[in-house]
N, C-alpha and C positions, 0 to 999 in steps of 0.2 A: 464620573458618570459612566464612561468605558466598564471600569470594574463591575458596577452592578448590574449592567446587563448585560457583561460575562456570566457572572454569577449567578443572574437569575436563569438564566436558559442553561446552565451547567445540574441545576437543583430540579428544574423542570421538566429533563429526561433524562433521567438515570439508567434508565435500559436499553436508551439506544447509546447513548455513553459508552453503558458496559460493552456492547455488541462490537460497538467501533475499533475497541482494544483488540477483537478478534481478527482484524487487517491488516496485511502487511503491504508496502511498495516494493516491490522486487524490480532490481535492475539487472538483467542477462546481457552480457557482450555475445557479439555474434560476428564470427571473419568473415567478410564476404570473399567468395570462392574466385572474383574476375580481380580483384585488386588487391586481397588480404588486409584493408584496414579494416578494422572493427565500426560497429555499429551498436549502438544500444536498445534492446526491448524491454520496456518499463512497462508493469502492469501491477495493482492492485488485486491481490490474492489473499483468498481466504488464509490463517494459519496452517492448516492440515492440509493442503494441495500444494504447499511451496517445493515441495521436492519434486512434484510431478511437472511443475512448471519450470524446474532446473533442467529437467532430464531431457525436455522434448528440444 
């Protein structure tokens, strides 16, 4: 029963489907400056701005 109403909400929007494939989760480590362990910032970015969210 699982399966088909996987299925049917997979047939149901295919365009937001499509859209979805356009996200990525990016995980950035980051030293903190009073301790130097690392830290991680996780964010949900568009494909084409991942480098700008590397950079900063």
């Amino acid at each position: 029963m699982a399966k088909a109403a996987k299925t049917a909400i997979k047939t149901k929007d295919q365009k937001a489907a499509a859209e979805a494939k356009n996200w990525t989760k990016v995980i950035k480590p980051v030293r903190s400056p009073k301790t130097g362990a690392y830290t991680f910032k996780e964010a949900i970015v568009h494909k084409d701005k991942v480098k700008d969210f590397l950079a900063k």
